[in-house]
N, C-alpha and C positions, 0 to 999 in steps of 0.2 A: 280682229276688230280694228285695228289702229292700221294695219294694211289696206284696206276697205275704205277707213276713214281718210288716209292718205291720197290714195286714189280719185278718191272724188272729189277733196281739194285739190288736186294737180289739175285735175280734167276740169273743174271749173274757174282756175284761174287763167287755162289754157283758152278755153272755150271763152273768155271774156276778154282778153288782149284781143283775139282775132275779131272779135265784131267788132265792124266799121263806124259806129258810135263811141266806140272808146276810142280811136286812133283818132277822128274827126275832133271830139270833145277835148283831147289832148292838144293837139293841133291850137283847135282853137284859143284855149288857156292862156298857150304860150303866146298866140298873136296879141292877145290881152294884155300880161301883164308885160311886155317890151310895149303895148300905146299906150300905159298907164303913164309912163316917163315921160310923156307928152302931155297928157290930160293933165296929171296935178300940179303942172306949170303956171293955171290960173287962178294963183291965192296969194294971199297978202300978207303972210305967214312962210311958217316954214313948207316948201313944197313936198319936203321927203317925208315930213309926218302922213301928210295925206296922201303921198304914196307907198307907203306901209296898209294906210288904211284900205285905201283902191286894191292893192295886193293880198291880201289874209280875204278880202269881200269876194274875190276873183277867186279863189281857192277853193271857197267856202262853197259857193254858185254853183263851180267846176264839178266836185265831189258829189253835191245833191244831185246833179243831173246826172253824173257816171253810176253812181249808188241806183239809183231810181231802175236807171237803162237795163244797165248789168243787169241788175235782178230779177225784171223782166225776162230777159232774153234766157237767162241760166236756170229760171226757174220756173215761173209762168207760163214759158211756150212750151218746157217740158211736158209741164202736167200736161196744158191743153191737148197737147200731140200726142199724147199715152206715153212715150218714151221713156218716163222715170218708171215703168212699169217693170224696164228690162236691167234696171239698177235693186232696187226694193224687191224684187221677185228672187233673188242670188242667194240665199236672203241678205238684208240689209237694212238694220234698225233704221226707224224714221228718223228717230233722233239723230242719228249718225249721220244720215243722209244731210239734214237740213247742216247741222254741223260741219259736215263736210263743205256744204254749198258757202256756207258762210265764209267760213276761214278761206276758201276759193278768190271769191270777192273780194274779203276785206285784205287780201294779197297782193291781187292786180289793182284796189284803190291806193294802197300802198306805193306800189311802183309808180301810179301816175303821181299819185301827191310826193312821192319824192322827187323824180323829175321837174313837177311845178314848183318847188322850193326850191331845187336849185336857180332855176331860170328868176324868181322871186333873190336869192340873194345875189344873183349878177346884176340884177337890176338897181338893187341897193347898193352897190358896189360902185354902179355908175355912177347912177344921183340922178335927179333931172336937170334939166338944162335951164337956166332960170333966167340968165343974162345972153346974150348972141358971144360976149365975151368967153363965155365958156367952152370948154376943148372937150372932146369925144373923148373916154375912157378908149383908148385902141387895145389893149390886153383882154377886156372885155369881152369887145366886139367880134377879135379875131378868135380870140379859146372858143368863145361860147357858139359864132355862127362856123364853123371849124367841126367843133362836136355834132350840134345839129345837124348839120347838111353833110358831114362825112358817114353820121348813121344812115339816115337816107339814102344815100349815094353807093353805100356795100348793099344794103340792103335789095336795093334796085339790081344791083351786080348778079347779088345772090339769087332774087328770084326769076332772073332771065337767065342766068345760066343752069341751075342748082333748083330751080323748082320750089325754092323757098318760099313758103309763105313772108309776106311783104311787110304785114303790120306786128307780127309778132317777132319780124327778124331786126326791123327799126328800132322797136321798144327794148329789143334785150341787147340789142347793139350801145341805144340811146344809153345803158346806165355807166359802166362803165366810160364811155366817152366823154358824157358830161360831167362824170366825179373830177372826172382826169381837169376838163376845163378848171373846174371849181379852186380845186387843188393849186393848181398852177394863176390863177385872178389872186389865190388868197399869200401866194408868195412874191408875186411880180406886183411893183406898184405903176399909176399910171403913166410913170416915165419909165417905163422898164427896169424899173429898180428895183433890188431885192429890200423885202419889207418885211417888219413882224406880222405871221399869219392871218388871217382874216383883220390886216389893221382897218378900223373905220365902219365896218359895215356888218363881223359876224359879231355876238354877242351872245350871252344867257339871254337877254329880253326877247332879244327877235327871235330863235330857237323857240323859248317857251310858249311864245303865242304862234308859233310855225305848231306846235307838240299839241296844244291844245284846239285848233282849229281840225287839226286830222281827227282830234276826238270828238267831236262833232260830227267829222264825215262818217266814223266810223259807228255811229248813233242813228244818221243816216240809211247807215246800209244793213245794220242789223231791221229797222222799219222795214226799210225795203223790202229784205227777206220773208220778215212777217207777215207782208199785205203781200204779196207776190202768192203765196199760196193759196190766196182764195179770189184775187184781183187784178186784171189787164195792168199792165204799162202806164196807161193816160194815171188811172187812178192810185197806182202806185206812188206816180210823181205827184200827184197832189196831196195823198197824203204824205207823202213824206216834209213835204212845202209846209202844208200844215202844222208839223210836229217842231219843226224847227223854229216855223216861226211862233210858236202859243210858245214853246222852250225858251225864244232869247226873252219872251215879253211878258210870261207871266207875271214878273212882281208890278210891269205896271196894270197888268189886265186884272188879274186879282191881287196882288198883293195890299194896294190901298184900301178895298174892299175885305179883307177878311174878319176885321175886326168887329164888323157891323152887318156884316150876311154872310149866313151861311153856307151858303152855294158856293160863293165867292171862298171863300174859307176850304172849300172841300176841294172846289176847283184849284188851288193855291196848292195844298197839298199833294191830290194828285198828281197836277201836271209835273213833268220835269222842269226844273229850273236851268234851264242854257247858260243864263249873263254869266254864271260865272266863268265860263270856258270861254267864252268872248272878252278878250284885254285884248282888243285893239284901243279902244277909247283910253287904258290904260297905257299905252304903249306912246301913242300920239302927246302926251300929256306927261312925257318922261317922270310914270310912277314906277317903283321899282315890282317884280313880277320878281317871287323869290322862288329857289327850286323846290321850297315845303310847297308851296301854294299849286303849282304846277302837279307836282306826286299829287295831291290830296285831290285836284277839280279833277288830273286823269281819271285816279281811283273811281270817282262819282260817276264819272263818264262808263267806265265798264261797268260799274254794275246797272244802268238804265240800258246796256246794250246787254250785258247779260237775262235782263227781263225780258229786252224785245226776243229776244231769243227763246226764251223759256216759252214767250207766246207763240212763236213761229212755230216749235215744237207741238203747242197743243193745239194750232189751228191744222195743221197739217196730218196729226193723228187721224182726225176724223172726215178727212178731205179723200171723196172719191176719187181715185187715179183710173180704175178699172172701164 
């Protein structure tokens, strides 16, 4: 069983790197959050709060579209195509299967959301540019487009000589390389100086709201999964759009409401409550984010993804593959 279940997460986090919407989506991310350094340069405030905030908003965005996609692609087209007919036919519990798909995905969102955090604390690391006064972080610029463009660059190597697949050979080049970058920003300061590790820019705060925004993504992707079994791509992404957004805003959609209708009351209840996994507004606002609070919002978080789950299971049971 657990052989079976392995497999099919391998094969779907495999089958999820290679499509060309997660290498694009990633892609993209990163061009984001390096213009973010730009963009939160017009405030009359502190610029780095609001670019914390442009960053965790940019991750968040990132994750629901990869979530969405992925899911589609790894699950959705199967059914449509009969294909999952030649996995479940072995035999092979549905439950397992779906399970398998899951842990698959929530793998390769993994890798990208680690990847975008990194590139997310070089960027904090920088700062943005606030005065013409100010100097380029060069340790930076060199680790970080170094890593970048040297994954690309084997990769390229590798799949003109070696036949390698290209986006799956970037991404497993890309982790490694960019730790290395990371590693080496949080010891060199921006005079090339040796410094106390992550001085200035890593912290428990930024961490915990980096921890709690992948809990979201990963809320995301169990959705995904669920609505994937019975519905296309388009409506995938919108219900998942959907879920997240009733999630950050129930206490203002119903919460003011529940004491006085019912509906509003049931609806409160039902929905999941998001805001708490969302402290950026906490973050920006130098309140403190402790590590109980962070365990206790994950906690909340896996179990609303262990439900989409349990759905995804029972939509699926009865879903014609044949």
């Amino acid at each position: 069983m657990f052989t079976r279940f392995l497999g099919i997460a391998t094969n779907s986090l495999t089958e999820t790197v290679r499509q060309p919407i997660y290498g694009i989506l990633l892609l993209v991310t990163t061009f984001l959050l390096v213009l973010n350094l730009g963009l939160a340069g017009y405030t009359f405030d502190d610029d780095n709060k609001l670019l914390k905030d442009l960053s965790l908003s940019t991750m968040l965005v990132c994750g629901l579209f990869l979530a969405a996609f992925s899911a589609a692609g790894v699950l959705s087209r199967e059914i449509e195509n009969k294909t999952v007919l030649t996995v479940i036919s072995k035999p092979v519990g549905r439950p397992v299967f779906i399970l398998g798909k899951f842990t698959g995905l929530a793998g390769a969102l993994a890798i990208a959301y680690y990847l975008n955090g990194i590139v997310f604390l070089l960027t904090m690391r920088h700062k943005v540019m606030s005065r013409s006064s100010d100097d380029f972080d060069v340790p930076v610029i060199v680790f970080g487009c170094a890593a970048f463009f040297g994954a690309l660059l084997i990769a390229a190597f590798c799949n003109y000589l070696y036949d390698m697949q290209f986006a799956s050979t970037s991404v497993t080049l890309s982790i490694p390389l960019m730790t290395v970058a990371l590693v080496l920003v949080c010891l060199i300061g921006p005079k090339w100086e040796m410094q106390q590790f992550g001085k200035d820019f890593i912290d428990g705060q930024i961490i915990g709201a980096v921890v709690l925004v992948f809990a979201m993504v990963m809320i995301a992707t169990a959705v995904a999964v669920a609505v994937s079994t019975r519905l296309g791509q388009v409506a995938t992404l919108a219900i998942c759009t959907l879920v997240l957004m009733i999630g950050l805003a129930s206490d203002y959609l119903f919460g003011q409401l529940r004491d006085t209708n019912l509906i509003a009351q049931i609806a409160y209840w039902v929905s999941p409550n998001l805001a708490f996994l969302w402290v950026a507004d906490a973050l920006t606002q130098d309140s403190k984010i402790t590590a109980q609070y962070v365990g206790m919002a994950f906690g909340y978080a896996m179990l609303i993804v262990l439900g989409w789950l349990l759905a995804a299971v029972a939509l699926f049971q009865k879903r014609e593959v044949g």
